[in-house]
BALOBA-1460 file (C-alpha; in Angstrom, 3 decimals):
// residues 322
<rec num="1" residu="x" x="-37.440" y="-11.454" z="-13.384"/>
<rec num="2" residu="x" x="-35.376" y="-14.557" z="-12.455"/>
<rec num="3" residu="x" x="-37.056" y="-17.841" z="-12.185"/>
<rec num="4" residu="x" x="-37.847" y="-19.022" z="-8.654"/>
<rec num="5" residu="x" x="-35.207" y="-20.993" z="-6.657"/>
<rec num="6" residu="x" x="-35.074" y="-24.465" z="-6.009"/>
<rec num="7" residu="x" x="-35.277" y="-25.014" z="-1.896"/>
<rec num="8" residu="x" x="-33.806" y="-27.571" z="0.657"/>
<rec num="9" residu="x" x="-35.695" y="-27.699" z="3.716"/>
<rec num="10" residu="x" x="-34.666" y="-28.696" z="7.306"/>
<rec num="11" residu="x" x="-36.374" y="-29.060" z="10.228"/>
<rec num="12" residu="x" x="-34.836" y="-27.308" z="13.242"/>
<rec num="13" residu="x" x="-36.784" y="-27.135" z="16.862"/>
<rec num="14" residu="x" x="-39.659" y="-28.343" z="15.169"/>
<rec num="15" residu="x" x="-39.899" y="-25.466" z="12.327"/>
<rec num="16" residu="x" x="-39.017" y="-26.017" z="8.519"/>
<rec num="17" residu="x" x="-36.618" y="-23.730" z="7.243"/>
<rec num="18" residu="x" x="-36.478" y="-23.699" z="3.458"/>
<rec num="19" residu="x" x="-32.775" y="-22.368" z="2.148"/>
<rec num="20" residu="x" x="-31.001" y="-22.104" z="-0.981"/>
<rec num="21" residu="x" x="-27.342" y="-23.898" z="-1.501"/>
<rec num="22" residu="x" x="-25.313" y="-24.009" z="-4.328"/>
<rec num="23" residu="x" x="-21.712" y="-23.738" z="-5.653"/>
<rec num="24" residu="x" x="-18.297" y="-25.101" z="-3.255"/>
<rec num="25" residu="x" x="-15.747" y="-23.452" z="-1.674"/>
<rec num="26" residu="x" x="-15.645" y="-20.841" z="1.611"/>
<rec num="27" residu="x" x="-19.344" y="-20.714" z="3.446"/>
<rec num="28" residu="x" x="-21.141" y="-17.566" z="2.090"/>
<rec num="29" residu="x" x="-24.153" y="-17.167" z="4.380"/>
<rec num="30" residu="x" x="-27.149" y="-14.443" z="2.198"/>
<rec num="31" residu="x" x="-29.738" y="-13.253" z="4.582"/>
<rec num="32" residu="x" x="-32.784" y="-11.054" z="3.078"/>
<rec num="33" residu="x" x="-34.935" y="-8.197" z="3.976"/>
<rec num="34" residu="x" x="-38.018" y="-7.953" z="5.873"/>
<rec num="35" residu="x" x="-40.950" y="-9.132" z="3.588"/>
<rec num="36" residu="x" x="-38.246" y="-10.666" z="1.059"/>
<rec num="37" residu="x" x="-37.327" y="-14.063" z="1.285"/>
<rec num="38" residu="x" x="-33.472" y="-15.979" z="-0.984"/>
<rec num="39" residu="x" x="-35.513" y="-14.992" z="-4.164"/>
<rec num="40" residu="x" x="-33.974" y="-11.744" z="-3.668"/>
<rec num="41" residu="x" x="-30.332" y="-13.057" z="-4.382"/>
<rec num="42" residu="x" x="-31.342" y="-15.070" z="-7.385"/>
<rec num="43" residu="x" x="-29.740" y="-12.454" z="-9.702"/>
<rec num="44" residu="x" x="-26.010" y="-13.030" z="-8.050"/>
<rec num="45" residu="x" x="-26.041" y="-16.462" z="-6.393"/>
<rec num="46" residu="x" x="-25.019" y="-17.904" z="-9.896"/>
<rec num="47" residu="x" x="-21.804" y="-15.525" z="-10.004"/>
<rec num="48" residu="x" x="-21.069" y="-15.803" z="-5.887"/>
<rec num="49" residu="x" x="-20.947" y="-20.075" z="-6.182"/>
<rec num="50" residu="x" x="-18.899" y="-20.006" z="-8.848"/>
<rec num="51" residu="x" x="-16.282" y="-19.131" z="-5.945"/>
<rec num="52" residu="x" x="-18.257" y="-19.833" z="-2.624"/>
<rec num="53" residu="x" x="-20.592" y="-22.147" z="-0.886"/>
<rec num="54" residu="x" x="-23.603" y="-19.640" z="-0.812"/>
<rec num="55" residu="x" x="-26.547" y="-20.419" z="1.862"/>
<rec num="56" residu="x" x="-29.481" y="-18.428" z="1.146"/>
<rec num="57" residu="x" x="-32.261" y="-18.861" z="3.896"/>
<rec num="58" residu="x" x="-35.826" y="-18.423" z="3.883"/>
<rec num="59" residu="x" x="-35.941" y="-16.238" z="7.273"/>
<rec num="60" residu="x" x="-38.380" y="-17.846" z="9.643"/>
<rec num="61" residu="x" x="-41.722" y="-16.252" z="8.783"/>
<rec num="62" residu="x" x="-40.824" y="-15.427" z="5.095"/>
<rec num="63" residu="x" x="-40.814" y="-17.626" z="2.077"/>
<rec num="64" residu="x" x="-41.063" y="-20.915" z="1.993"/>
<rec num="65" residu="x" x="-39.994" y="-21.473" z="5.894"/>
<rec num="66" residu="x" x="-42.494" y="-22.294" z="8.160"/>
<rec num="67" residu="x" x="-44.545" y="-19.099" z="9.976"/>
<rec num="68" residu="x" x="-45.145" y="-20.178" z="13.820"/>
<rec num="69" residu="x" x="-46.680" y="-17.829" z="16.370"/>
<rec num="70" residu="x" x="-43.041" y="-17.014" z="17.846"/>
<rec num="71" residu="x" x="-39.722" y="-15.325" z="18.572"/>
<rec num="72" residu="x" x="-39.004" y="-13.033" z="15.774"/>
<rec num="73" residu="x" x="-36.534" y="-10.627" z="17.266"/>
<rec num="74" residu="x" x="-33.303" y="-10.075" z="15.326"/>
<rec num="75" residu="x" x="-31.645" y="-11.986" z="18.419"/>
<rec num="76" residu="x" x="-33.851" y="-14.613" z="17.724"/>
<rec num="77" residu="x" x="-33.132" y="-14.541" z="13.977"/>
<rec num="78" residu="x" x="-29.617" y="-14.984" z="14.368"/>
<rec num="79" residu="x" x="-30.144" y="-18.066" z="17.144"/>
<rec num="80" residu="x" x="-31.769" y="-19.519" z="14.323"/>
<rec num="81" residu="x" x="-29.159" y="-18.847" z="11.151"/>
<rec num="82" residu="x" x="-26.201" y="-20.303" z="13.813"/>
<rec num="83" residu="x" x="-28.787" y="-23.403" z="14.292"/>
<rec num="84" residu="x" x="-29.384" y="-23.792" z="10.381"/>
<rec num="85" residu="x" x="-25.675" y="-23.940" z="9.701"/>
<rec num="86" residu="x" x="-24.592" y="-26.521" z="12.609"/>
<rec num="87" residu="x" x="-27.208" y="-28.442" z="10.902"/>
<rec num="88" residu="x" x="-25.378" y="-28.410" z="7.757"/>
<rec num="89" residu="x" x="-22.451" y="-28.630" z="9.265"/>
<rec num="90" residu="x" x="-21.218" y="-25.145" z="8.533"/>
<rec num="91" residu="x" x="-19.079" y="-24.064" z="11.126"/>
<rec num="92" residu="x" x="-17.637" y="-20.253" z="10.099"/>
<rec num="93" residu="x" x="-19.051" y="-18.155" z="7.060"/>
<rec num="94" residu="x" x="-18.755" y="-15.076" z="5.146"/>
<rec num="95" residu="x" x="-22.486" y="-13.038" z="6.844"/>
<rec num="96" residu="x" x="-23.769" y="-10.870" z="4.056"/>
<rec num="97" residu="x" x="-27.346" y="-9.356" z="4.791"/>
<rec num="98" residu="x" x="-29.765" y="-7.009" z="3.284"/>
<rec num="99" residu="x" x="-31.869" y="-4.511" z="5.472"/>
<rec num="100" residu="x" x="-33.441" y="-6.745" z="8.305"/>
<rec num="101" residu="x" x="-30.478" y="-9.195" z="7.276"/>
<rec num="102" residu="x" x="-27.901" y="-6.558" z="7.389"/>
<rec num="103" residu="x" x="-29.466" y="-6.149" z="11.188"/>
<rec num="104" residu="x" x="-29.469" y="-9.630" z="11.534"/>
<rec num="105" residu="x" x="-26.150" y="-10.007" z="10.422"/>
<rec num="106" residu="x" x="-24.916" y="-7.375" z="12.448"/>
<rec num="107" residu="x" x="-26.528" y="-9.390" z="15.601"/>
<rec num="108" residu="x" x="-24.736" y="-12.591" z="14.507"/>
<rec num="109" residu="x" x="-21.960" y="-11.567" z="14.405"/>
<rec num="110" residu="x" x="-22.133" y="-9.844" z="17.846"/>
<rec num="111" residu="x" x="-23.649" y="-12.588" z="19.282"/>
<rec num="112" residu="x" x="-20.837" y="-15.562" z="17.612"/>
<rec num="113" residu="x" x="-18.083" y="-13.564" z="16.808"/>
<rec num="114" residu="x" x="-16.805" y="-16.943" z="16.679"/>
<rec num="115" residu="x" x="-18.408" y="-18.013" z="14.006"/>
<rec num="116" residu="x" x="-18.281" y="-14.989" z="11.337"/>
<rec num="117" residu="x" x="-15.491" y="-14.369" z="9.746"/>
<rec num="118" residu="x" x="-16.659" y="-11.389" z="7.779"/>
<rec num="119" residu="x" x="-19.532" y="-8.976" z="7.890"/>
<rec num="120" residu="x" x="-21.388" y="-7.242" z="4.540"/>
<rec num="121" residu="x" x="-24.224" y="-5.515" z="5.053"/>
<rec num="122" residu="x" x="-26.326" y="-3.931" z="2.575"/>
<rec num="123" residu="x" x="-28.897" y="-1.334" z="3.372"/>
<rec num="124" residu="x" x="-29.063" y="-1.802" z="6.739"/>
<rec num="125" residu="x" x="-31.118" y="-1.795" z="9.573"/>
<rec num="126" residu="x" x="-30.020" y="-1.273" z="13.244"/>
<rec num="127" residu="x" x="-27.878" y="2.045" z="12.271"/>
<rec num="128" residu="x" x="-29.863" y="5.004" z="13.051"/>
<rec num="129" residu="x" x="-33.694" y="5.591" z="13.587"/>
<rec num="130" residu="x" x="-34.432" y="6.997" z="10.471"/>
<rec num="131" residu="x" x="-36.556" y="4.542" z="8.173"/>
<rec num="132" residu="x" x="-39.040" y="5.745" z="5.465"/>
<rec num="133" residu="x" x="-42.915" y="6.431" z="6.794"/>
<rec num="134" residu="x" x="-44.617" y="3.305" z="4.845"/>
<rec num="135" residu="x" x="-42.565" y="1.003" z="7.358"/>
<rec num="136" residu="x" x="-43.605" y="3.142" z="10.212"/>
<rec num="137" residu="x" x="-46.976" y="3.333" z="9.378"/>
<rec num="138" residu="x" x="-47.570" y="-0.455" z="9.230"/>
<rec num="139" residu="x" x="-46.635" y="-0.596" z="12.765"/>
<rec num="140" residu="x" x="-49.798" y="1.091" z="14.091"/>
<rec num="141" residu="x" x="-53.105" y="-1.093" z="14.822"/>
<rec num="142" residu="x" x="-55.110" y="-1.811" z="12.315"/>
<rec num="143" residu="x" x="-52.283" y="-2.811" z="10.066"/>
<rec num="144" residu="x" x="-53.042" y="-6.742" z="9.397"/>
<rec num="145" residu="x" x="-56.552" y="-5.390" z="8.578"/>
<rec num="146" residu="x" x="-55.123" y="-3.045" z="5.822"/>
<rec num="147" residu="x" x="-53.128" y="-5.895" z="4.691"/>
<rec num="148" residu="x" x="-55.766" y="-8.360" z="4.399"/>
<rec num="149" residu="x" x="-57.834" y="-6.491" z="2.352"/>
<rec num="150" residu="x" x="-55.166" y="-5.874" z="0.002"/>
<rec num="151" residu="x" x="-54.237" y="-9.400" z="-0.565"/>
<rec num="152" residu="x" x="-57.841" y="-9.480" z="-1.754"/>
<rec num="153" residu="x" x="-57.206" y="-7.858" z="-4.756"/>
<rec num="154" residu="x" x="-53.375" y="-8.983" z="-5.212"/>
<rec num="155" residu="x" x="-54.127" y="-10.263" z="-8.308"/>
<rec num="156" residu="x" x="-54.332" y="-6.923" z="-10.048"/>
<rec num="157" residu="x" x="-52.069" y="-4.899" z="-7.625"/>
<rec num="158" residu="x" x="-49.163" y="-7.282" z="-8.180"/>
<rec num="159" residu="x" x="-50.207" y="-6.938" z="-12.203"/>
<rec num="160" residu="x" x="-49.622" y="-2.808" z="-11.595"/>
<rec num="161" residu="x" x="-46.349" y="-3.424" z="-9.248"/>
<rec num="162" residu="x" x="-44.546" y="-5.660" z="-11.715"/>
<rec num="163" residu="x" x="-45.613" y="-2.832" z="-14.790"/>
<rec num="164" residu="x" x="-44.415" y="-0.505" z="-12.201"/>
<rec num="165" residu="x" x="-41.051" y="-2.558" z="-11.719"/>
<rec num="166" residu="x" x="-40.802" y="-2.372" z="-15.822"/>
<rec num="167" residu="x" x="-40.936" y="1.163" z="-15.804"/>
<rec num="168" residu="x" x="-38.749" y="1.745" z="-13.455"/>
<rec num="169" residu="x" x="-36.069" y="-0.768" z="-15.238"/>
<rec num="170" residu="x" x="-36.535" y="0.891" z="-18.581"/>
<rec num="171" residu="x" x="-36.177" y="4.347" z="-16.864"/>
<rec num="172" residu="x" x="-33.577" y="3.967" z="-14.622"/>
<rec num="173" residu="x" x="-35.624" y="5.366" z="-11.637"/>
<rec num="174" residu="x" x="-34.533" y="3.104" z="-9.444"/>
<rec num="175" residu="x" x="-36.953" y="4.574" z="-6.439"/>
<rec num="176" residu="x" x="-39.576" y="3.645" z="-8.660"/>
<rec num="177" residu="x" x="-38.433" y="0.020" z="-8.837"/>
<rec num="178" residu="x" x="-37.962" y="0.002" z="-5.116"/>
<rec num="179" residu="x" x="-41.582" y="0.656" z="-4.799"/>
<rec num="180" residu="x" x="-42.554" y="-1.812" z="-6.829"/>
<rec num="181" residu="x" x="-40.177" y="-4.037" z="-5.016"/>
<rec num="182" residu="x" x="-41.880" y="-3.189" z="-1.947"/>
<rec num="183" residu="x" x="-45.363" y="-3.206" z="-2.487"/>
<rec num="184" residu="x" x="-44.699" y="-6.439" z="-4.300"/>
<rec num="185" residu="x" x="-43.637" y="-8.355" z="-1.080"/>
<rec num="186" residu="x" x="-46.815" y="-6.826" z="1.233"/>
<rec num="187" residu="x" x="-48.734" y="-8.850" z="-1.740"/>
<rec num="188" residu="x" x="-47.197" y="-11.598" z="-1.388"/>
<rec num="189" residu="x" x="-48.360" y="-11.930" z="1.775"/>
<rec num="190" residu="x" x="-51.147" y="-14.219" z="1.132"/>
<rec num="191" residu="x" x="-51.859" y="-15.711" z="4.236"/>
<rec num="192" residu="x" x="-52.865" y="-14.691" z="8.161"/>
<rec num="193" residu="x" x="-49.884" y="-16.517" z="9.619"/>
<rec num="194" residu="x" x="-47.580" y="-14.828" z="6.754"/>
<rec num="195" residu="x" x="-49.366" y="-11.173" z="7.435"/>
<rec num="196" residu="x" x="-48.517" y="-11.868" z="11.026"/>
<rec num="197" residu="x" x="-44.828" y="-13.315" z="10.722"/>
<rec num="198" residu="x" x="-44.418" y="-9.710" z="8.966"/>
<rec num="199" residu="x" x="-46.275" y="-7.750" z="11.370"/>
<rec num="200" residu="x" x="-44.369" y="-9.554" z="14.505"/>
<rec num="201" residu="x" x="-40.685" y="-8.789" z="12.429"/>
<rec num="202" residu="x" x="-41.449" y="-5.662" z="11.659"/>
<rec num="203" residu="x" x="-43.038" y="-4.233" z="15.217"/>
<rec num="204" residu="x" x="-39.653" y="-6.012" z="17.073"/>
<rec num="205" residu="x" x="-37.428" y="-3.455" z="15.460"/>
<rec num="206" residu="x" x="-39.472" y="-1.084" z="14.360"/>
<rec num="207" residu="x" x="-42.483" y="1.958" z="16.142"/>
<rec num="208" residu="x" x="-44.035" y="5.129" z="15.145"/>
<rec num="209" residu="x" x="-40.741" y="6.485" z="15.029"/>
<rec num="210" residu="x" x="-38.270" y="4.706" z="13.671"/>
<rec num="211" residu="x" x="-36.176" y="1.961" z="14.173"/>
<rec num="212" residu="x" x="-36.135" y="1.424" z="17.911"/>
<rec num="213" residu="x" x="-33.325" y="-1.733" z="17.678"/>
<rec num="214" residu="x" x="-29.885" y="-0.326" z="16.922"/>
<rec num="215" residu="x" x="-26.117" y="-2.073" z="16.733"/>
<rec num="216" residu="x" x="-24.499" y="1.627" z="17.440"/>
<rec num="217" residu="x" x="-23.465" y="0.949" z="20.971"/>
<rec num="218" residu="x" x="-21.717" y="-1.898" z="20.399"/>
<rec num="219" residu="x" x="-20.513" y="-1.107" z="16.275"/>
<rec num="220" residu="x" x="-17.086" y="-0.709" z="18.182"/>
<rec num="221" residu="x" x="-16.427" y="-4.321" z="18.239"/>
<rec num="222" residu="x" x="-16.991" y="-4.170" z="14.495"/>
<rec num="223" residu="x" x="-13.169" y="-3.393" z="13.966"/>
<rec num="224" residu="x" x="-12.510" y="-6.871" z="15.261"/>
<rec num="225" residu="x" x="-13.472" y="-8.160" z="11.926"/>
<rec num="226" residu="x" x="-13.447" y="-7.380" z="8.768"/>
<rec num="227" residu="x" x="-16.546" y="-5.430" z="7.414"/>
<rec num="228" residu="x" x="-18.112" y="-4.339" z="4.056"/>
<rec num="229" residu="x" x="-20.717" y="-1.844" z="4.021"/>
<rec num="230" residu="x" x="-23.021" y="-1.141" z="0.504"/>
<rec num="231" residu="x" x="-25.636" y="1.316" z="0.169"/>
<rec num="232" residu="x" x="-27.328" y="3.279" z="-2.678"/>
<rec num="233" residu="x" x="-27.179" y="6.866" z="-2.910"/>
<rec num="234" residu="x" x="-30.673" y="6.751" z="-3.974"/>
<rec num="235" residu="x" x="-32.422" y="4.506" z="-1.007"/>
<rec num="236" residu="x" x="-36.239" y="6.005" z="-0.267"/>
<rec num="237" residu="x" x="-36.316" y="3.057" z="2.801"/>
<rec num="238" residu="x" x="-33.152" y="3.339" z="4.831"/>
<rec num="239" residu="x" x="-30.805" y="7.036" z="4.227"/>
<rec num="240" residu="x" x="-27.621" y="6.615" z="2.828"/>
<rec num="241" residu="x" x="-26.090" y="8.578" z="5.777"/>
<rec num="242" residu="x" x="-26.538" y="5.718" z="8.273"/>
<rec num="243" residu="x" x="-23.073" y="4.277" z="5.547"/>
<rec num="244" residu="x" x="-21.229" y="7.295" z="7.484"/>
<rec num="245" residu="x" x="-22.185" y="6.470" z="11.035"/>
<rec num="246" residu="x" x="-20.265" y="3.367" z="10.339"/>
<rec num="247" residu="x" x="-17.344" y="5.105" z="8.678"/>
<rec num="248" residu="x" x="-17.252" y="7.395" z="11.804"/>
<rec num="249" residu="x" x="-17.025" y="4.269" z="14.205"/>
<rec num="250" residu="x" x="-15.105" y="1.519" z="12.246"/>
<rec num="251" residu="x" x="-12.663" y="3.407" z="10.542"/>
<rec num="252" residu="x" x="-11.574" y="-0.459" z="8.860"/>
<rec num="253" residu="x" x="-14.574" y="-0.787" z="7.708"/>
<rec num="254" residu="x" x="-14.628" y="-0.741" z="3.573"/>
<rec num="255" residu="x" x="-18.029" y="1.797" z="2.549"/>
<rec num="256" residu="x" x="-19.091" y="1.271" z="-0.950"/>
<rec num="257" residu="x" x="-21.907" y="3.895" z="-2.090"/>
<rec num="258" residu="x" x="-23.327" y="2.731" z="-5.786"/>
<rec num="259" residu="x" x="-24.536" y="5.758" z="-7.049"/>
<rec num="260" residu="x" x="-28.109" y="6.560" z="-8.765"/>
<rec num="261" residu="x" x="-29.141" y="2.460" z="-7.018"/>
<rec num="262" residu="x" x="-31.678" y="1.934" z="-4.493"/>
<rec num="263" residu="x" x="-32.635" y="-0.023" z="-1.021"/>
<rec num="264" residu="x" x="-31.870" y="-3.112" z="-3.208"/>
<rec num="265" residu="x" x="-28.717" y="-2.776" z="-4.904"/>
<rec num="266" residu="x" x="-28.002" y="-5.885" z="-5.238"/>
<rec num="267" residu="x" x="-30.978" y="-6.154" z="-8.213"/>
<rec num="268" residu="x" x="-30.198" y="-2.746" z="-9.449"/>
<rec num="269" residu="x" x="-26.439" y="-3.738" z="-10.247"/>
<rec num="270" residu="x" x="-25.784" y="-7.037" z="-9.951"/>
<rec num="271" residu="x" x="-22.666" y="-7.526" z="-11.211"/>
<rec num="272" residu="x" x="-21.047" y="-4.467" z="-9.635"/>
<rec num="273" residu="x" x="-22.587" y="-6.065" z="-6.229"/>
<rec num="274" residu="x" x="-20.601" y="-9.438" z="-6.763"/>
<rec num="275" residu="x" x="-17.404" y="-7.868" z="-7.978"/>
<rec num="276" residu="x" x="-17.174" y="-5.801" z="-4.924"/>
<rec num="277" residu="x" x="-18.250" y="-8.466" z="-2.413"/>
<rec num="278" residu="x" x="-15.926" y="-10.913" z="-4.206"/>
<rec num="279" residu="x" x="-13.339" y="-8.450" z="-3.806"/>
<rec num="280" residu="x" x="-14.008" y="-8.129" z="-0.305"/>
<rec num="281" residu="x" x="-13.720" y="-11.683" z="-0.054"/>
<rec num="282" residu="x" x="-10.442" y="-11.860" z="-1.902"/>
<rec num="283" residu="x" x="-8.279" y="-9.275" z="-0.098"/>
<rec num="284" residu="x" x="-9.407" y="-9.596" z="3.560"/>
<rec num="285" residu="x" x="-8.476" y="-12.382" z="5.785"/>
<rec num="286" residu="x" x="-11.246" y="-14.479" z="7.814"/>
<rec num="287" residu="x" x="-11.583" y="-12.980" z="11.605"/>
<rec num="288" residu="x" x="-9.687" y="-14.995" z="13.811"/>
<rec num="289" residu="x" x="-11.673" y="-14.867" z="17.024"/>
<rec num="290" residu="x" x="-9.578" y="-14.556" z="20.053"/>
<rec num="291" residu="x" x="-11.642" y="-14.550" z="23.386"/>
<rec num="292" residu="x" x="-8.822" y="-12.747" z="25.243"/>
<rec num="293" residu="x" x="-9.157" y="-9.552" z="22.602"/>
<rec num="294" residu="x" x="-13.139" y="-10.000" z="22.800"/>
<rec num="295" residu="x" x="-12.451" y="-9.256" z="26.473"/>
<rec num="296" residu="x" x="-10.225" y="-6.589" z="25.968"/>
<rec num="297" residu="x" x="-12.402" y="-4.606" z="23.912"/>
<rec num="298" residu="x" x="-15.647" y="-5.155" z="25.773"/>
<rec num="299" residu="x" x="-13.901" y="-3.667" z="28.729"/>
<rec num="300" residu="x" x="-12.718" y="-0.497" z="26.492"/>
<rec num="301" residu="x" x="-15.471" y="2.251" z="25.739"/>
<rec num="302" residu="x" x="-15.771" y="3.815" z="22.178"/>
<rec num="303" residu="x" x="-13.161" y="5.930" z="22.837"/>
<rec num="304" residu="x" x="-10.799" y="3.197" z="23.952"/>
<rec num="305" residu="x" x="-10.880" y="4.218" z="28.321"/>
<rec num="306" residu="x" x="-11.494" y="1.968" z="30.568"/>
<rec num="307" residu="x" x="-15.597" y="1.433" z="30.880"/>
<rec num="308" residu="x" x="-15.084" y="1.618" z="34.949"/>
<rec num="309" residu="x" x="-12.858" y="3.096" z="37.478"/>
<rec num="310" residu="x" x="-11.541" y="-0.058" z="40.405"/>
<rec num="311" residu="x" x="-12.937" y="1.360" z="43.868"/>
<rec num="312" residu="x" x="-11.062" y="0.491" z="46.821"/>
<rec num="313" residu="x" x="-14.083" y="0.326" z="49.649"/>
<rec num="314" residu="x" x="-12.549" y="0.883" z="53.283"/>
<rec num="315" residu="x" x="-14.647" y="1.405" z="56.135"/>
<rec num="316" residu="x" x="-16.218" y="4.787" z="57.288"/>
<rec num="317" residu="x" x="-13.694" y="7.288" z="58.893"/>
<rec num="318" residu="x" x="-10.363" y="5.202" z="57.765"/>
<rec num="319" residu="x" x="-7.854" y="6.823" z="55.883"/>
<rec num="320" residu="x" x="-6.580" y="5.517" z="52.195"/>
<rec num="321" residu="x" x="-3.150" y="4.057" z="52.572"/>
<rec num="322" residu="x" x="-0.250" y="6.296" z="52.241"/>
């Protein structure tokens, strides 16, 4: 376990948002998981600002950040993360994120192409429907019920999720630590407005079954920028396999598969996480948007045709010209 992170807060349209900054150098912008909050990238911002300016945000709803009744739509999300850094004066950064964030990411960068210059994601969400049945299951009614009476007894749940964490440390079972993982953030939802922050999140991308948001129809544009892409082999949450749907349609894009690791590799191997990103960092050049080559491939389909055919429209019973 790695001691809680000190926060900033700023207000923006009337909501705090609580974020982590440290270190100097190119913007590094860390966006968590559903349920998760920048406590999740306390075991690798020490390594990443030794090179980078890392901003790790409390997503609206999670953490520290405040937890209105409103928009929390990945669209939404990323509205937000482009507000955050104007108010830090942050113009372009590095957009790493981590299920949700990796969605989120993918969304940001979609949305302000002009303003990413690379794209990591990291267990993603938004790249197929398949997600694991826990997640699917707390979209049904009665959820926040279920939820509430857990919180009840957090106390000793957390106590078994943390021994269950241990276990799965000492073991290597790294499913078994991404249970614990999980199970530990539904705890930690210890309040209504939390329990429905989550509930809101999770039911915007998310039914019965599957994940109904994706980023496939528009992953094409992805080759516009450079893009990292890290999975484990092992992840119960989110298949490995959605890593080759984005081989299969951004053929730049760099796949890195850590074997044995789970839905959070970045706390299974640490290390290996920031040599690879940092490697990223290193040998790729920042996207330089270009609006006319934004055009250009919007009006291209995957395959790289034309989207639509120019009609001519004459009138009724006239010849076409010779």
């Amino acid at each position: 376990m790695y001691p809680p992170l000190v926060r900033e807060t700023r207000v923006v349209h009337g909501h705090r948002r609580a974020f982590v900054r440290a270190g100097s150098g190119p913007p590094l912008l860390l966006l968590h998981g559903i349920g998760n909050s920048a406590q999740t990238w306390a075991g690798v911002i020490e390594h990443l600002a030794t090179s980078y300016t890392v901003l790790a945000p409390d997503l609206l709803g999670h953490g520290d950040s405040d937890k209105p009744r409103g928009d929390y739509s990945v669209a939404g999300y990323a509205n937000g993360m482009r507000d955050l850094m104007s108010v830090l004066d942050i113009e372009r950064a590095t957009v790493v994120g981590h299920s949700l964030g990796g969605g989120i990411a993918l969304q940001f960068a979609y949305q302000f192409p002009e303003r990413c210059e690379r794209l990591a994601v990291v267990g993603s969400g938004g790249l197929g429907p398949e997600l694991s049945a826990g997640l699917r299951l707390a979209t049904l009614p009665g959820t926040e019920l279920v939820l509430t009476a857990l919180t009840g007894i957090s106390g000793p749940l957390r106590a078994g999720m943390r021994m269950l964490d241990l276990a799965g440390h000492l073991l290597g079972a790294h499913q078994v630590r991404d249970l614990a993982e999980a199970g530990d953030a539904l705890l930690a939802l210890k309040d209504v407005q939390a329990r429905r922050a989550f509930l809101r999140t999770l039911r915007g991308v998310v039914d019965a079954r599957g994940q109904s948001v994706t980023a496939i129809d528009r992953l094409y544009l992805a080759n516009a920028i450079p893009m990292l892409v890290i999975w484990g082999s092992r992840d119960p949450i989110v298949p490995v396999r959605h890593a080759e749907i984005v081989r299969s349609l951004v053929p730049t894009a760099r796949i890195e598969v850590f074997p044995g690791a789970g839905h959070w590799p970045h706390l299974d191997e640490p290390d290996r996480f920031c040599q690879v990103l940092m490697d990223f960092m290193a040998t790729t050049e920042p996207a330089a948007h270009d609006r006319a080559s934004w055009r250009a491939l919007l009006a291209q389909d995957q395959a790289g045709e034309p989207a639509a055919e120019t009609v001519e429209l004459r009138p009724v019973g006239t010849a076409p010209p010779a």
